[in-house]
C-alpha positions in Angstrom: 74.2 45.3 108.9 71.2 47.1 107.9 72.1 50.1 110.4 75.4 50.6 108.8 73.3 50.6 104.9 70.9 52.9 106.7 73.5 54.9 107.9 75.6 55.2 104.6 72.3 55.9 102.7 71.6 59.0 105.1 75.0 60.5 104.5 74.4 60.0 101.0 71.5 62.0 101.0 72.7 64.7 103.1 75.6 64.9 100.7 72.4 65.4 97.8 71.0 67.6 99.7 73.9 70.1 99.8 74.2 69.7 95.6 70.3 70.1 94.9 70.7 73.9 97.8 74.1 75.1 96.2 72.7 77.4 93.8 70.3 78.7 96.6 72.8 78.6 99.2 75.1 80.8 96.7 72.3 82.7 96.2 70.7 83.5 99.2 73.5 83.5 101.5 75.5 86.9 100.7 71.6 89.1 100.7 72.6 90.2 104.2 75.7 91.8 103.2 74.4 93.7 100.0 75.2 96.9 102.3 78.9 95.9 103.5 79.1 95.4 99.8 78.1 98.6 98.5 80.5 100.3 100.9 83.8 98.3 100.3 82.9 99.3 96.6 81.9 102.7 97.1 79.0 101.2 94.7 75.5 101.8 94.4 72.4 99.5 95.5 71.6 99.1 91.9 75.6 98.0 91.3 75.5 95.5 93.9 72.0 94.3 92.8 73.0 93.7 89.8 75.2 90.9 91.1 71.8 88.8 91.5 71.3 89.2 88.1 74.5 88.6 87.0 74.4 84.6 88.9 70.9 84.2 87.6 72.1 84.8 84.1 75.0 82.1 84.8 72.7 79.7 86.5 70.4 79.9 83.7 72.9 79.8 81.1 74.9 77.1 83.0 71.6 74.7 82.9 72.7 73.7 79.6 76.5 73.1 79.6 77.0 70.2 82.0 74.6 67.6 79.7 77.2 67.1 76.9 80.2 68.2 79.6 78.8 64.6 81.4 78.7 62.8 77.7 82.2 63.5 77.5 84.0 63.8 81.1 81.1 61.4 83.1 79.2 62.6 86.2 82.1 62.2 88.3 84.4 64.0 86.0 81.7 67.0 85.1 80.8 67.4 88.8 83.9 68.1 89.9 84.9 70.2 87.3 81.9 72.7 88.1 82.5 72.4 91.9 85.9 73.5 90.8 84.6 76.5 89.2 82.4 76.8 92.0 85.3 77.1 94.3 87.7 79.5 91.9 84.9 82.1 91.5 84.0 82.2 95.7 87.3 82.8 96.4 87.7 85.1 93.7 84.8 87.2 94.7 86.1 87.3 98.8 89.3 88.8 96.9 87.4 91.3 94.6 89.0 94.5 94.4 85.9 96.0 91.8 82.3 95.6 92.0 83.0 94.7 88.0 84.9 92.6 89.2 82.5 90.9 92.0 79.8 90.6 89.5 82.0 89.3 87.1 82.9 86.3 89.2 79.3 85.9 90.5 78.2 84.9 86.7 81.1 82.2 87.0 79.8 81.1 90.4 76.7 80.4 88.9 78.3 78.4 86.2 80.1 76.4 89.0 76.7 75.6 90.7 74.8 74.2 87.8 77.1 70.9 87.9 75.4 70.7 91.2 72.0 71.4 90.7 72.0 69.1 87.3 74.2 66.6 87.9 72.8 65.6 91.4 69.3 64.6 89.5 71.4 62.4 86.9 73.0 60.5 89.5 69.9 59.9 91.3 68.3 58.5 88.3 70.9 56.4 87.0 71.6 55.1 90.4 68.3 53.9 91.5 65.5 52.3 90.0 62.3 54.5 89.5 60.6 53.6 92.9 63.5 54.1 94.6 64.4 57.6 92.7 61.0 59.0 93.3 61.7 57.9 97.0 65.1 59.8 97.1 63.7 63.1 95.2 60.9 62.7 97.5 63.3 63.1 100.6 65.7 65.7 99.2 64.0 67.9 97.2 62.0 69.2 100.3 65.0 70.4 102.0 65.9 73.3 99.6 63.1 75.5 100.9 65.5 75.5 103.8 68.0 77.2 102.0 66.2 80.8 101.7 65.4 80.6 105.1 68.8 79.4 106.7 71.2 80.8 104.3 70.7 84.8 105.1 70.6 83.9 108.8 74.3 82.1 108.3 75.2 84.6 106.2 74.3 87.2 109.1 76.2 85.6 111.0 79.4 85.2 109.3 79.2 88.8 108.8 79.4 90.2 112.0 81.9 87.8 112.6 84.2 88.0 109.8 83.0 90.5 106.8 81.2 89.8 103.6 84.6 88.2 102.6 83.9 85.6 105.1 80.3 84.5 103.7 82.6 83.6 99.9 85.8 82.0 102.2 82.7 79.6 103.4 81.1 78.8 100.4 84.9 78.2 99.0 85.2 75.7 101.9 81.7 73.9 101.3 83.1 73.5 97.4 86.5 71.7 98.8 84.3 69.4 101.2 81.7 68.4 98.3 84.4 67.8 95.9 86.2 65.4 98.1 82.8 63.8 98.8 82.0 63.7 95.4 85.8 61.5 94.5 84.7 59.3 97.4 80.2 58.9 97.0 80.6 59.2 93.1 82.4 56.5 91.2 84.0 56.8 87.6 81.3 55.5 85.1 83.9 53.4 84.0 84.0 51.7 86.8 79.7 51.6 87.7 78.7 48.1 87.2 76.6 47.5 83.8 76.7 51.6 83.3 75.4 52.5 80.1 76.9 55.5 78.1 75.5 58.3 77.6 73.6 58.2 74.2 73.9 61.1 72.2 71.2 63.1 71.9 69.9 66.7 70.7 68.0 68.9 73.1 65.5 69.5 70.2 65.0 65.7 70.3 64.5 65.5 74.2 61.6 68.6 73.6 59.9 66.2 71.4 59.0 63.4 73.9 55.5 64.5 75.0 55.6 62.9 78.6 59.0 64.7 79.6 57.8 67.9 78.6 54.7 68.1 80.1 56.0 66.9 83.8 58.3 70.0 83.0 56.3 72.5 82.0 54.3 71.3 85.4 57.4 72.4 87.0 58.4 75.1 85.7 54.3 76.7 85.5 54.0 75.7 89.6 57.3 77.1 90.4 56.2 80.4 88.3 52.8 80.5 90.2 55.2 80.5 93.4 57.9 83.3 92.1 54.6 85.5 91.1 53.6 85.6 94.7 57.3 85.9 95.9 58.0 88.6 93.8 55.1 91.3 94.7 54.4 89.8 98.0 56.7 92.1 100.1 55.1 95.2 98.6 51.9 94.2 99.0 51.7 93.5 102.9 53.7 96.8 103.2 51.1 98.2 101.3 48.4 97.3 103.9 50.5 98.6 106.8 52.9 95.3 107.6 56.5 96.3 108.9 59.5 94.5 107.8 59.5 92.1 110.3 55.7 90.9 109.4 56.9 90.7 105.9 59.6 88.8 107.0 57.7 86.4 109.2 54.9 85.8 106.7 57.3 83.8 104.2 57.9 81.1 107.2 54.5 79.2 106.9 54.8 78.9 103.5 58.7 77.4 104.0 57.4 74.6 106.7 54.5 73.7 104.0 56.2 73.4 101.7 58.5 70.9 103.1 55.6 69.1 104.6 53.7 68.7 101.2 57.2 67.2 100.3 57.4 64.0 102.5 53.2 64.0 102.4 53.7 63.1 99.0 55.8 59.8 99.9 52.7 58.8 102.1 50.4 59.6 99.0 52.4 57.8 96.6 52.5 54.3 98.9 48.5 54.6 98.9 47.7 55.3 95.6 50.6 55.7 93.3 52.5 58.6 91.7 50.2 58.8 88.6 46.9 59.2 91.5 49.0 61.1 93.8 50.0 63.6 90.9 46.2 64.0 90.2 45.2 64.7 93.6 47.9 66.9 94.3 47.1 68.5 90.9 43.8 69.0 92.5 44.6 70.9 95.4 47.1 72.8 93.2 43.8 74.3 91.1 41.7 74.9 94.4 44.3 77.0 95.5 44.7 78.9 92.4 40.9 79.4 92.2 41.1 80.6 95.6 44.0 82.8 95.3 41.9 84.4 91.8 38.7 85.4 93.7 40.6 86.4 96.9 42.4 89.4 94.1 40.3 89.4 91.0 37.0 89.0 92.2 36.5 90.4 95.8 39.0 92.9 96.3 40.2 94.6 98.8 40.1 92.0 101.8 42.1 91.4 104.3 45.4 89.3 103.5 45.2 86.4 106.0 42.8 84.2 104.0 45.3 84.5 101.3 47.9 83.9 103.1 46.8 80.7 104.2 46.0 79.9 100.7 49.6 80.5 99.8 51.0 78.2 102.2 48.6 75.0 101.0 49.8 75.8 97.1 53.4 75.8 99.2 52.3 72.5 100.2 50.6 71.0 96.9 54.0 72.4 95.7 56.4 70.2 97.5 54.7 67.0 97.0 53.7 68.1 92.9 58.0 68.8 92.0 59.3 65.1 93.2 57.1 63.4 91.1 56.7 65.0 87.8 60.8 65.6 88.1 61.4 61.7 88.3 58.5 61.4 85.8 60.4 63.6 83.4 63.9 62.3 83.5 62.7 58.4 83.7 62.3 59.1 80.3 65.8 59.5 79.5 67.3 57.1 82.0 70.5 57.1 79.6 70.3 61.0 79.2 69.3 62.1 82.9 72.0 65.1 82.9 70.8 66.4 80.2 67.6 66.1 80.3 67.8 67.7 83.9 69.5 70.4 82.6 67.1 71.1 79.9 64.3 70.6 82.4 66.3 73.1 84.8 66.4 75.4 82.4 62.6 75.5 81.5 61.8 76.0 84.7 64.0 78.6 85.6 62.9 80.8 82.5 59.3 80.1 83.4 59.8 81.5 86.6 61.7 84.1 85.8 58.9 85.2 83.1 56.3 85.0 85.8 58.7 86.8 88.3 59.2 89.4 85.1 55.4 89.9 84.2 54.3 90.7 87.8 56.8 93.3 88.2 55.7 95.1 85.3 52.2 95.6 87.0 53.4 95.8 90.5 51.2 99.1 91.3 48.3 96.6 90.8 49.1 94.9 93.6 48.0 91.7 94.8 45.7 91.6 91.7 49.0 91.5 89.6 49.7 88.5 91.7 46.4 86.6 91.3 46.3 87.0 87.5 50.2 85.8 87.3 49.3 82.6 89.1 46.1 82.5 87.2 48.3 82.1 83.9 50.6 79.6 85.7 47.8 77.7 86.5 46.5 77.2 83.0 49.6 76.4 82.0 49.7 73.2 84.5 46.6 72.5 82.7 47.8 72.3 79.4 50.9 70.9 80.7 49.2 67.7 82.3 47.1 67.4 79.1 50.1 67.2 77.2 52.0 64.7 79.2 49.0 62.3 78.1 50.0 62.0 74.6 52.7 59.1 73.6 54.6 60.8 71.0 57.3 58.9 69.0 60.5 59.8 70.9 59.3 58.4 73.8 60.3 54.7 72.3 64.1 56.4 71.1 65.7 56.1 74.5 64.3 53.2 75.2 61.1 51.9 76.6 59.1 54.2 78.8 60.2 54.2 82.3 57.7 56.7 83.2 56.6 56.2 87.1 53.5 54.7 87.8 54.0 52.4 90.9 50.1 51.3 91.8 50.1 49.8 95.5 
């Protein structure tokens, strides 16, 4: 009996899994084929690029619809609808005619892929009590660092095999699979046993409870530090003399860390509890920032390996850091979870794309642009965690706080 739960819970997961990497998968998967791209168009690099921009827009954007869509459709009903969209625009872009077109339909993509990203979060919450829900984030959230590193390889591959249009006919099939296995895994909340409706609830309102927003901005400030070094990286170890494949093989520690520091963190949490684990990780989250701010701002000029390394442990402190201030966060709103995650979503991805943004602008500077951009993120955590120590009044309008804090 308990192999048959075991074996239904694993296939639940793997089926959270593929909604938490949909956005990345979207994302990630087509990079390969820019060129094809550019040459079915008869477009320019900068055209085809701006089809990144044009999903990130969407995805951002999209963060924020699929809170009041759940309030009014459910999570079954909103999920579906959004894997639907997913599925329109995919096959839409593998029948583009225009790169207006193509980018068009990318932004819609991107719409499609929020229900996933959002949604996923809501139903872990609701579904499972909050030792169990940091258990589950704990085990899925790892997994998307796969994504960037197996999605251009598929992608790679499906183009030699069968054109760019062949990368968006596969994503259009993923959509039809998770859409079925949403009407199966995913009941009606009509029909959920003591389900609770949504309450309704301003986003202004969520912004005020002091706990959620700090395990946010913790988020979204650790996710910038990360996009700082992603972003300048690349030109900065072909700056000191890497070739492409280097560059390319340097982002793998950092992958494997990160998914380490991910199930780490359930080990941590069973010894000493999410609110200890959090500090400690916390910890090693400012060592490596100091580190990674006297490796560029102070001592210049030195090789790149040290900093390297350091890169991968913040990887590390990382995964275990997102699973438990993201269950943190939306045990506040246990009632609310979809919106709340999409507000949270949201804030993080605009944090990161700031960071991303500001390191850009000084990217002649190097690895010193780097080091100050996750110097900034860093203080950021800082005042973040500070602030998730003060009980402000919203915290009792959703309901008592259901913040984690398991002690063994």
């Amino acid at each position: 009996m308990n192999s048959v739960i075991d074996v239904k819970y694993i296939l639940f997961l793997a089926y959270l899994a593929l909604l938490s990497m949909l956005g990345f998968i979207a994302t990630d998967m087509y990079l390969p084929a820019f060129k094809a791209i550019e040459t079915t168009f008869t477009a320019t690099p900068g055209n085809v690029a701006m089809s990144l921009t044009s999903f990130l827009a969407g995805l951002a954007l999209g963060q924020l619809l699929y809170g009041p869509l759940v309030q009014r459709m459910g999570k079954r009903g909103a999920l579906i609808l959004g894997l639907v969209i997913f599925g329109a625009a995919s096959l839409w872009l593998a029948n583009s005619e225009t790169i207006l077109s193509f980018n068009i339909a990318r932004f819609f993509q991107a719409l499609g892929a929020c229900s996933a990203g959002v949604i996923w979060q809501a139903i872990v919450i609701e579904k499972y009590d909050a030792e169990q829900a940091q258990g589950v984030f704990a085990n899925v959230m790892p997994l998307v660092a796969l994504s960037p590193a197996l999605a251009p390889i598929l992608g790679a591959f499906l183009l030699n095999i069968t054109g760019w249009e062949g990368i968006f006919l596969t994503l259009t099939g993923l959509a039809v699979a998770l859409i079925l296995l949403t009407w199966v895994l995913v009941p009606s909340d009509k029909h959920v046993k003591g389900a609770v409706k949504p309450q309704r609830i301003s986003y202004f309102s969520i912004l005020k409870n002091n706990r959620y927003l700090g395990n946010v901005l913790i988020f979204g400030a650790c996710s910038g530090a990360f996009f700082a070094y992603l972003t300048l990286w690349p030109i900065v170890m072909e700056l000191h003399g890497f070739a492409a494949t280097e560059i390319g093989l340097s982002f793998i520690p950092q992958t494997i860390m990160f998914i380490v520091g991910g199930y780490a963190s359930k080990i941590i949490i069973r010894k000493l509890g999410a609110e200890k684990a959090l500090k400690v990780l916390l910890s090693l989250f400012a060592l490596c920032v100091a580190g990674i701010a006297i490796c560029t701002l102070v001592f210049q000029g030195l090789s790149l390996y040290p900093l390297l390394i350091i890169f991968s442990v913040l990887a590390a402190a990382n995964g275990g850091i997102y699973p438990i201030v993201v269950n943190s966060a939306l045990q506040e709103f246990r009632h609310n979870a979809a919106k709340a995650a999409g507000l949270q979503n949201f804030i993080q991805i605009s944090i990161a794309f700031g960071a991303s943004s500001i390191v850009a602008m000084w990217a002649a500077k190097g690895e010193m642009a780097i080091g100050a951009g996750i110097t900034i993120c860093g203080l950021l955590v800082l005042a973040a965690y500070k602030l998730r120590g003060y009980k402000s009044q919203s915290q009792d309008k959703d309901g008592p706080s259901l913040a984690v804090n398991q002690e063994s």
